[in-house]
KOLZA-69444 format. One line per field, with one value per residue: x, y, z of N, C-alpha, C in turn; residue in three letters. Coordinates in Angstrom, 1 decimal, padded with zeros to 4 digits, m for minus. Layout:
<atoms>
n_X	X	...
n_Y	Y	...
n_Z	Z	...
ca_X	X	...
ca_Y	Y	...
ca_Z	Z	...
c_X	X	...
c_Y	Y	...
c_Z	Z	...
rest	ALA	...
</atoms>
This chain:
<atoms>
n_X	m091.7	m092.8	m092.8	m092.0	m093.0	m091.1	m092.8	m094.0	m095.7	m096.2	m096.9	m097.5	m095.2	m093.1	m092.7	m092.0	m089.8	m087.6	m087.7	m086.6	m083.6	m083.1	m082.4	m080.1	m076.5	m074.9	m074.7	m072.2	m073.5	m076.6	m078.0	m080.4	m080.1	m079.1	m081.7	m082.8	m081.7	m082.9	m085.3	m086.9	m088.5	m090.0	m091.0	m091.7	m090.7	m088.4	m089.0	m088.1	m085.6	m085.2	m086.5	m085.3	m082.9	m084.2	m085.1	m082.5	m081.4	m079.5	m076.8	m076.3	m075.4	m076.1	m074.6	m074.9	m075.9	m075.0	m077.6	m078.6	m077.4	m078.8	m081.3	m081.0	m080.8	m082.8	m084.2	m084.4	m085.3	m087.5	m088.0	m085.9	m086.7	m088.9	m087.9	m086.4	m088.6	m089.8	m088.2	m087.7	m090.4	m090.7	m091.8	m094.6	m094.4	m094.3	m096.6	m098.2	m097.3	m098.1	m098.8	m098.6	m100.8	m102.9	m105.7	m107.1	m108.1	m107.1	m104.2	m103.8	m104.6	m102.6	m100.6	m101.3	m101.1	m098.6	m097.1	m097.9	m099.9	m101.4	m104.4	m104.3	m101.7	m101.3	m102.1	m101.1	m098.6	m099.8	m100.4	m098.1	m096.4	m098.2	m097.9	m095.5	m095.6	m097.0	m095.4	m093.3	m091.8	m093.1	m092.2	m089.8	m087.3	m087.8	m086.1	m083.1	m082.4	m080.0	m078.9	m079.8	m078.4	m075.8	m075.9	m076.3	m074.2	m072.2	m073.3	m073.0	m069.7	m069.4	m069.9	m068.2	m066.2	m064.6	m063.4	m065.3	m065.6	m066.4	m068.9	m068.0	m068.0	m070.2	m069.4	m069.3	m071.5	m070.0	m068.9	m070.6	m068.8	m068.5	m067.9	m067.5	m067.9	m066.6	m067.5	m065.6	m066.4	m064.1	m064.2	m063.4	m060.7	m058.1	m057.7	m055.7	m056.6	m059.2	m059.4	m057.4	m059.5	m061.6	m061.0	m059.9	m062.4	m063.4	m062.1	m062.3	m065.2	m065.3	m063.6	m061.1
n_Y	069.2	068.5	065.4	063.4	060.5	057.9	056.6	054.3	054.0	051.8	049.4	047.0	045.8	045.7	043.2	041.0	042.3	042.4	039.8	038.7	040.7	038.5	036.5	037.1	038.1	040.2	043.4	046.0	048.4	049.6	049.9	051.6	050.5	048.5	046.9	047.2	044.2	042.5	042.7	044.1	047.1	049.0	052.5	053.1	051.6	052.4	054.0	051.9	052.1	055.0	054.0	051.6	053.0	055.1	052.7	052.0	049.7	050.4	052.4	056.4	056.4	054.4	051.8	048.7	048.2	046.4	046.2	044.9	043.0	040.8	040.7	039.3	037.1	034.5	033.4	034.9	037.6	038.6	039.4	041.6	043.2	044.3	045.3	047.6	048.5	049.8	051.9	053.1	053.9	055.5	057.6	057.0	054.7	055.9	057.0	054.5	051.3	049.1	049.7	049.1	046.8	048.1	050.0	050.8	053.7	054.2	054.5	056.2	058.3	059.0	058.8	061.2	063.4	063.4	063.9	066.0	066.8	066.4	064.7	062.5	062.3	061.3	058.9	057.7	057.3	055.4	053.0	052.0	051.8	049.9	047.7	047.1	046.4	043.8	042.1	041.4	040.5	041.4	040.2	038.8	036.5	033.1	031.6	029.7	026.7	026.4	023.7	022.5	024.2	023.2	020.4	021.0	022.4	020.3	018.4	019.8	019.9	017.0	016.3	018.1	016.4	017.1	016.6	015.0	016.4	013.9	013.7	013.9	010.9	010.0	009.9	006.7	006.1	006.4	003.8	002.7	002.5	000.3	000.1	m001.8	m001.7	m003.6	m004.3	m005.9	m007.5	m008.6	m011.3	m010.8	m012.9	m014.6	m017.3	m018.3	m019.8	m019.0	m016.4	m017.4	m019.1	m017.3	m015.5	m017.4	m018.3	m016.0	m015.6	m017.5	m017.6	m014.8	m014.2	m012.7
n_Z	054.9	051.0	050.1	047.7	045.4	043.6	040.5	038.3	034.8	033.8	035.6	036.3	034.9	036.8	038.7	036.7	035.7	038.1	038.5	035.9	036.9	038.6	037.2	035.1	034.3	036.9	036.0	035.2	035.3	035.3	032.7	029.9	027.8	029.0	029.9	027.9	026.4	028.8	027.4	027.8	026.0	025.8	026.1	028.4	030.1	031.0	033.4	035.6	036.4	037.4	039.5	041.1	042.1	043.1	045.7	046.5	045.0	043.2	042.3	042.2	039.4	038.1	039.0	040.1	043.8	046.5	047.8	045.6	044.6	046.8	046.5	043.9	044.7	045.3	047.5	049.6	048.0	048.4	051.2	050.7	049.2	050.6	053.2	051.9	051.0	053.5	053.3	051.8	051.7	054.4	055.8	055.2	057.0	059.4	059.7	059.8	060.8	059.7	056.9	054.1	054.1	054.3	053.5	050.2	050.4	053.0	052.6	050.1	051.1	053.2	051.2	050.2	052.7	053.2	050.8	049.3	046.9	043.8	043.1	040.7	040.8	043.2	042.7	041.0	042.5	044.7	042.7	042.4	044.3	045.8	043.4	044.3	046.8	046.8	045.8	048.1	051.1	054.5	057.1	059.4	058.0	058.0	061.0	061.4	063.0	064.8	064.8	062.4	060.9	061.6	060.7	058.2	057.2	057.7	055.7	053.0	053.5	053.7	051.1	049.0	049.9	051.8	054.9	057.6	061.1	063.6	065.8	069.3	071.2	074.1	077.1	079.2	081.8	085.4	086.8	090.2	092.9	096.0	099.6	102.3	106.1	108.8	111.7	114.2	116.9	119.5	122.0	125.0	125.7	127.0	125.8	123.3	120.7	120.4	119.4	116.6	115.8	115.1	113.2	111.1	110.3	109.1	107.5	105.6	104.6	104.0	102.3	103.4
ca_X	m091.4	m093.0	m091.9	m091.9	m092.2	m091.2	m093.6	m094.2	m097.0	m096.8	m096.5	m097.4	m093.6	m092.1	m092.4	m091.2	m088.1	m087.1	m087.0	m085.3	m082.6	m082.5	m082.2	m079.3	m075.8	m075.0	m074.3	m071.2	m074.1	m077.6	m078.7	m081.4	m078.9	m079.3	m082.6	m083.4	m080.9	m083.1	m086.3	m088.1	m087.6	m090.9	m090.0	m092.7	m090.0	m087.4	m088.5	m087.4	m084.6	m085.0	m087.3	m084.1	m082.0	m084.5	m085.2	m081.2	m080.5	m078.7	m076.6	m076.6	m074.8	m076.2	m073.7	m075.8	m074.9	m075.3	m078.8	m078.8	m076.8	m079.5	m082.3	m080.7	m081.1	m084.5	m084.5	m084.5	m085.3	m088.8	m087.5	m085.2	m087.5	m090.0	m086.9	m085.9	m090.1	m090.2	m087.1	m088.2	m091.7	m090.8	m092.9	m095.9	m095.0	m094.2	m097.9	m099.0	m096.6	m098.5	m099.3	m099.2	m101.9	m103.9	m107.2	m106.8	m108.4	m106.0	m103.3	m103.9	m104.6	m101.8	m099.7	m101.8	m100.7	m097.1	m096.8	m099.3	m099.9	m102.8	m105.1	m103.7	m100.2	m101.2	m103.0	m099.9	m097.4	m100.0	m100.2	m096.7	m096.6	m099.2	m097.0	m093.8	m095.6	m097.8	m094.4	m092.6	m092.6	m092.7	m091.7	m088.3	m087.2	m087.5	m084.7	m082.9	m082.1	m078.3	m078.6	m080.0	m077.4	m074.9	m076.4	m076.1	m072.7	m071.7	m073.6	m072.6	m068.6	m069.2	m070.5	m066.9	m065.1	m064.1	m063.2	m065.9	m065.3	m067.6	m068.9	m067.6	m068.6	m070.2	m068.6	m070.5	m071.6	m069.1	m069.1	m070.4	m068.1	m069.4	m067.0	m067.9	m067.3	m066.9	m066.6	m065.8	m066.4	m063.6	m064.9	m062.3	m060.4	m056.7	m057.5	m055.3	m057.2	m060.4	m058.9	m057.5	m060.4	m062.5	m059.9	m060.2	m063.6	m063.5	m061.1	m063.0	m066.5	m066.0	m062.4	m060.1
ca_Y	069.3	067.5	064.3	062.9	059.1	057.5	055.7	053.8	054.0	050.2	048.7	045.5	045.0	045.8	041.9	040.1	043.0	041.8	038.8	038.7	040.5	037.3	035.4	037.8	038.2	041.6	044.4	046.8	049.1	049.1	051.4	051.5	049.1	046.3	047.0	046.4	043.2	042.0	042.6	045.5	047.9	050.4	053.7	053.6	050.8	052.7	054.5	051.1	052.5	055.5	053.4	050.9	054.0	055.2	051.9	051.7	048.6	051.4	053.7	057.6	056.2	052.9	050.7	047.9	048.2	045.3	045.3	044.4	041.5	040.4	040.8	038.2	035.6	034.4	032.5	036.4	038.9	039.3	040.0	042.6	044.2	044.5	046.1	048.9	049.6	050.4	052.7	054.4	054.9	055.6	058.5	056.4	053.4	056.2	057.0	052.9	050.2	048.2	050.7	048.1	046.2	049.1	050.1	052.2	055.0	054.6	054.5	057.2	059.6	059.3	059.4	062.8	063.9	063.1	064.4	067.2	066.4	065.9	063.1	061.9	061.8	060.3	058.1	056.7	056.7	054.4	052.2	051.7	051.1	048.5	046.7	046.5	045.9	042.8	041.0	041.7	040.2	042.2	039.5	038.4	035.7	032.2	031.6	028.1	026.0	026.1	022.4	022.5	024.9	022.5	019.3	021.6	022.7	019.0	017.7	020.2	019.7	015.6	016.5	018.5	015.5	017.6	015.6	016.3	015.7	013.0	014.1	013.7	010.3	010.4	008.8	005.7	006.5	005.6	002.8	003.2	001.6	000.4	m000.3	m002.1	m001.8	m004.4	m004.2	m007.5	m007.6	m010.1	m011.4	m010.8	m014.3	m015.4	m018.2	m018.0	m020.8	m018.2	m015.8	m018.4	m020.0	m016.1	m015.5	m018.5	m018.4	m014.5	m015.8	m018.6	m016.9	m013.5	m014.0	m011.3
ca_Z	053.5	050.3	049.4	045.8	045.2	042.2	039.7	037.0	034.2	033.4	036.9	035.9	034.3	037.8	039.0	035.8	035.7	038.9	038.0	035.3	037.4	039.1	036.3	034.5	034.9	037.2	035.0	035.8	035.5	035.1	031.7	029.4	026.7	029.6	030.1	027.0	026.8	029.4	026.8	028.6	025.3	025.5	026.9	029.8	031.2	031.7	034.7	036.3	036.6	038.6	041.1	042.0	042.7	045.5	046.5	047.1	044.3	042.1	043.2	041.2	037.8	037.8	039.2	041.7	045.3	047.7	047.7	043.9	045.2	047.5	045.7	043.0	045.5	045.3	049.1	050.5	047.8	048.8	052.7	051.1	048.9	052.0	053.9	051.0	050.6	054.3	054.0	050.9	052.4	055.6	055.8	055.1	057.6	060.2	060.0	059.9	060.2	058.4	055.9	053.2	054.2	054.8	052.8	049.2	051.1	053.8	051.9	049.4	052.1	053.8	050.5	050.0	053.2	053.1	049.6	049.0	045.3	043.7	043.8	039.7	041.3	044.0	042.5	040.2	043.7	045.4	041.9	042.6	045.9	045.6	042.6	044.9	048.3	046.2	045.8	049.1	052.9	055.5	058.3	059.1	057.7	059.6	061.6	061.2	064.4	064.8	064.9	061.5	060.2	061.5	059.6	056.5	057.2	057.7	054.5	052.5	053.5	053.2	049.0	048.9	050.3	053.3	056.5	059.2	062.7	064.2	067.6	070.5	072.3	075.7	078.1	079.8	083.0	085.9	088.0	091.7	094.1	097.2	100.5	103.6	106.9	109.2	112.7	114.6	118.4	120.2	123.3	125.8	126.6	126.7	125.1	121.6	120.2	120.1	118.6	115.1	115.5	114.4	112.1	110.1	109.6	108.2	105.5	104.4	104.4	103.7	101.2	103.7
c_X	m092.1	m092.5	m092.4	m091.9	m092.2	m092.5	m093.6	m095.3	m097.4	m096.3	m096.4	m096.3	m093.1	m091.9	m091.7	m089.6	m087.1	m086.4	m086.3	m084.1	m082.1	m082.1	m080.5	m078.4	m075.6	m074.4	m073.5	m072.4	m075.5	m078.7	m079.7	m081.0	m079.5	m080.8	m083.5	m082.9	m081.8	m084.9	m087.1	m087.5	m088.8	m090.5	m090.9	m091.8	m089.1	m087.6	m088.8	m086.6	m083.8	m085.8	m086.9	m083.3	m082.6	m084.8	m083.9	m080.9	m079.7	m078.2	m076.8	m076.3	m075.0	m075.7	m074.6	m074.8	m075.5	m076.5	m079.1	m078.2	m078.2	m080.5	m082.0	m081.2	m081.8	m084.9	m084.5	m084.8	m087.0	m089.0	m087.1	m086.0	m088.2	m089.3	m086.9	m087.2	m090.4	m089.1	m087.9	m089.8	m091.4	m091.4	m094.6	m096.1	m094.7	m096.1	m098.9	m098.0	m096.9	m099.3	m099.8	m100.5	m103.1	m105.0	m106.4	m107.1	m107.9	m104.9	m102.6	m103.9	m103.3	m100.4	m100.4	m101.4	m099.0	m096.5	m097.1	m099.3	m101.0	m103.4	m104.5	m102.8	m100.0	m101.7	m101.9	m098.5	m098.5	m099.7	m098.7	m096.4	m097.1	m098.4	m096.1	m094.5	m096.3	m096.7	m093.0	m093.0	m092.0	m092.4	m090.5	m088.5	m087.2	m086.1	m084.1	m082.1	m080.5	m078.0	m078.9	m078.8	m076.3	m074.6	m075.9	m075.0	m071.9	m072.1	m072.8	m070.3	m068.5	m069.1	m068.7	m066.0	m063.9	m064.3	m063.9	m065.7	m066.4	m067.6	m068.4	m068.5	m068.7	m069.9	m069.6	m070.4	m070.7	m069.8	m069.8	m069.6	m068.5	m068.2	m067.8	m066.9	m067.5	m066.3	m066.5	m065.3	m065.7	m064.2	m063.5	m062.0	m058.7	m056.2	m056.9	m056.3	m058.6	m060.2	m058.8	m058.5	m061.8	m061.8	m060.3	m061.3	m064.1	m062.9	m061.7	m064.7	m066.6	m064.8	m061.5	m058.5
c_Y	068.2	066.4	063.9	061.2	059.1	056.6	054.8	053.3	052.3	049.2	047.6	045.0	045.2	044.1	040.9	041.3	042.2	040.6	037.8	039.7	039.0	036.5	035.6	038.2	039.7	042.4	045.6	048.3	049.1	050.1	051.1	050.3	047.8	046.0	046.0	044.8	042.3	041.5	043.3	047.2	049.0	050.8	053.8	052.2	051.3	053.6	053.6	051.7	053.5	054.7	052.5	051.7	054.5	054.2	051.1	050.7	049.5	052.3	054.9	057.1	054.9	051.8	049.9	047.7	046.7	044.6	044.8	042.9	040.5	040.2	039.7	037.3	035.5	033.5	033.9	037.7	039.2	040.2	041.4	043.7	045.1	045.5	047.3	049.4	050.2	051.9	053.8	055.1	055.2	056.4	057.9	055.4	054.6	056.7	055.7	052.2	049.3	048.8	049.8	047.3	047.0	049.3	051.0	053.1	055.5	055.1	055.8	058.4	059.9	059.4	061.8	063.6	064.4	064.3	065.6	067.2	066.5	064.4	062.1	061.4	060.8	058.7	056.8	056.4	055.4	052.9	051.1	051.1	049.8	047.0	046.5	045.6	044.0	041.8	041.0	041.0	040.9	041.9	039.3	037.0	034.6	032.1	029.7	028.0	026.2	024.5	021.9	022.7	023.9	021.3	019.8	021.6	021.1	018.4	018.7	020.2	017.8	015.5	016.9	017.8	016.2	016.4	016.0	015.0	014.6	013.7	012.8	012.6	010.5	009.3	008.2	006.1	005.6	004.6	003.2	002.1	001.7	m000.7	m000.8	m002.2	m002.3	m004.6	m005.6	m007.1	m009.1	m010.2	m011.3	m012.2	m014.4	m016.5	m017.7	m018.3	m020.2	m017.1	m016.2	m019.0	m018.6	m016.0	m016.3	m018.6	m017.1	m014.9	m016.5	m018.2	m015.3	m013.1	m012.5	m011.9
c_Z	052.7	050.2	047.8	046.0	044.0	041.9	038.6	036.6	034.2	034.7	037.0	035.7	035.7	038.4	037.9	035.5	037.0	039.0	037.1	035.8	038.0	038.4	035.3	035.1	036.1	036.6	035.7	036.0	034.7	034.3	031.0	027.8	027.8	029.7	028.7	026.2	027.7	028.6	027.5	027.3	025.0	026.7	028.2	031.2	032.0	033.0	035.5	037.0	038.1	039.9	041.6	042.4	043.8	045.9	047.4	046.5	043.2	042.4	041.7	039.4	037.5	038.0	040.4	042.5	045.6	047.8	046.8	044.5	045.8	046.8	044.4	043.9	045.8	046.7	049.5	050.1	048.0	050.3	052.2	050.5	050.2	052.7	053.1	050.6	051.9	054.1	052.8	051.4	053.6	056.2	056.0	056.4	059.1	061.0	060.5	059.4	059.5	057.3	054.7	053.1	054.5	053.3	051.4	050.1	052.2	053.6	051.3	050.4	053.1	052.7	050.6	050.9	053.7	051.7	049.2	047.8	044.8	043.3	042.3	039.9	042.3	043.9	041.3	041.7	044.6	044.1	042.0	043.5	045.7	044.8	043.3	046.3	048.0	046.3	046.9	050.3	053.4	057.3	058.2	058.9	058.3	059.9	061.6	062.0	063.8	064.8	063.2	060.7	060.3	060.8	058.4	056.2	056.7	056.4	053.2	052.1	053.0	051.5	048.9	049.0	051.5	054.3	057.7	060.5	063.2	065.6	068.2	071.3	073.8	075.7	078.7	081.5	084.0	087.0	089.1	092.4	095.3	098.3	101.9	104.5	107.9	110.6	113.5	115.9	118.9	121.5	124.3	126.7	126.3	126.4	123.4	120.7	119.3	119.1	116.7	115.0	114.5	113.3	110.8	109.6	109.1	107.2	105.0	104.4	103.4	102.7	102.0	104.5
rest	UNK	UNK	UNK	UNK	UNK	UNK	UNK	UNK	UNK	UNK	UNK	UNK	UNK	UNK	UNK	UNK	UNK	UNK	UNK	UNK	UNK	UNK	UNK	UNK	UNK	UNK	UNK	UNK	UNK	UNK	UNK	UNK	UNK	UNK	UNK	UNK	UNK	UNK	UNK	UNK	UNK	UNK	UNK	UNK	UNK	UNK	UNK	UNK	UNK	UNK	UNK	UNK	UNK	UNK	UNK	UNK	UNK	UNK	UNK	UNK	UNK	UNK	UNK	UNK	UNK	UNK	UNK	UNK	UNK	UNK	UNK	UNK	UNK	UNK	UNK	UNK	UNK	UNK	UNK	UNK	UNK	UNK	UNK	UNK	UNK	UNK	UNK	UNK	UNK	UNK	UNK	UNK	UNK	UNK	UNK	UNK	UNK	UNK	UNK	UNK	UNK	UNK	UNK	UNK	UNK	UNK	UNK	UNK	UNK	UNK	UNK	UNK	UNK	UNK	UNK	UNK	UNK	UNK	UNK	UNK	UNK	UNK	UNK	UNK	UNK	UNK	UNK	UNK	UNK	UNK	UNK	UNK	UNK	UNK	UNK	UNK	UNK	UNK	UNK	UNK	UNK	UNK	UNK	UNK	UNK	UNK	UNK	UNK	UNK	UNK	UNK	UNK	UNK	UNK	UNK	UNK	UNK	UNK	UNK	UNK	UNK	UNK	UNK	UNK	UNK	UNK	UNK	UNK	UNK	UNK	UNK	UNK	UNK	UNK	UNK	UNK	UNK	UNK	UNK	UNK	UNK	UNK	UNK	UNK	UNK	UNK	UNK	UNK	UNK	UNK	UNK	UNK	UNK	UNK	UNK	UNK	UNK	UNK	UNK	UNK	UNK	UNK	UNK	UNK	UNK	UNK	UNK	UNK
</atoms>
């Protein structure tokens, strides 16, 4: 079956719209009044509009889902973009995962074949493309050490005047105890004398 992507004539505005989402409260819904609210007020803007609904930041009537959320928060909205251009092309990246980085004439041809359009049309869906995939990553995001995250956690709770736990001291390594054993050969005599006379000189030598 065909597919259809969306476009838009002035592509150029699609990076500064964005970011004036990020900058702007979130709107119970997202119409051609906020739009222009936001100072995007020629009519070649508003098909914004439909190209956040298939990218999944708008649901059917305008209200932003979740990923409108994300996409505010400028530490990850280029990840999520990246995420909602593979889903919307998926067609394209099923041909080349890295479709984005692929040649115009890669590109285009494989919209052409996806789409069956002609080359004008196709020639405004790659435009498009190109504007969203220009301000997108398509790696995952770094990952931050758990030992990191915990520093954070902990600074962040000290600023609040939260009470953080101090770690746990290690314990000092234990003693070794060392026992002797001491065997003492009597000579066989029935003299007593011999006997107190060994004796006496283990207590005052060796403290037993």
């Amino acid at each position: 079956m065909a597919k259809d992507y969306p476009y838009m004539v002035s592509n150029n505005k699609i990076a500064p719209i964005l970011k004036s989402i990020q900058e702007a409260e979130k709107p119970k819904k997202f119409t051609h009044e906020f739009l222009k609210k936001l100072g995007y007020t020629s009519s070649n803007d508003r098909a914004i509009i439909p190209l956040l609904k298939r990218l999944g930041f708008l649901l059917g009537n305008g209200a932003p889902t979740e990923y409108y959320d994300s996409i505010r928060d400028g530490t990850k909205s280029a990840y999520v973009l990246g995420d909602r251009i593979r889903a919307l092309y998926s067609e394209l990246y099923s041909i080349n995962t890295k479709i984005h980085g692929a040649t115009e004439r890669t590109i285009k041809g494989a919209i052409s074949r996806v789409s069956g359009k002609d080359a004008k049309t196709v020639g405004r869906y790659y435009a498009t493309f190109k504007a969203l995939t220009a301000i997108a990553e398509f790696v995952p995001p770094p990952v931050i050490e758990k030992e990191e995250e915990k520093e954070e956690e902990e600074k962040v709770k000290r600023e609040e005047g939260v009470e953080v736990e101090p770690p746990a001291e290690e314990k000092p390594p234990r003693e070794l105890d060392f026992y002797y054993n001491i065997q003492i050969h009597l000579p066989a005599t029935t003299d007593i004398a011999v006997y107190n006379a060994i004796f006496k000189s283990l207590k005052e030598n060796l403290g037993i």
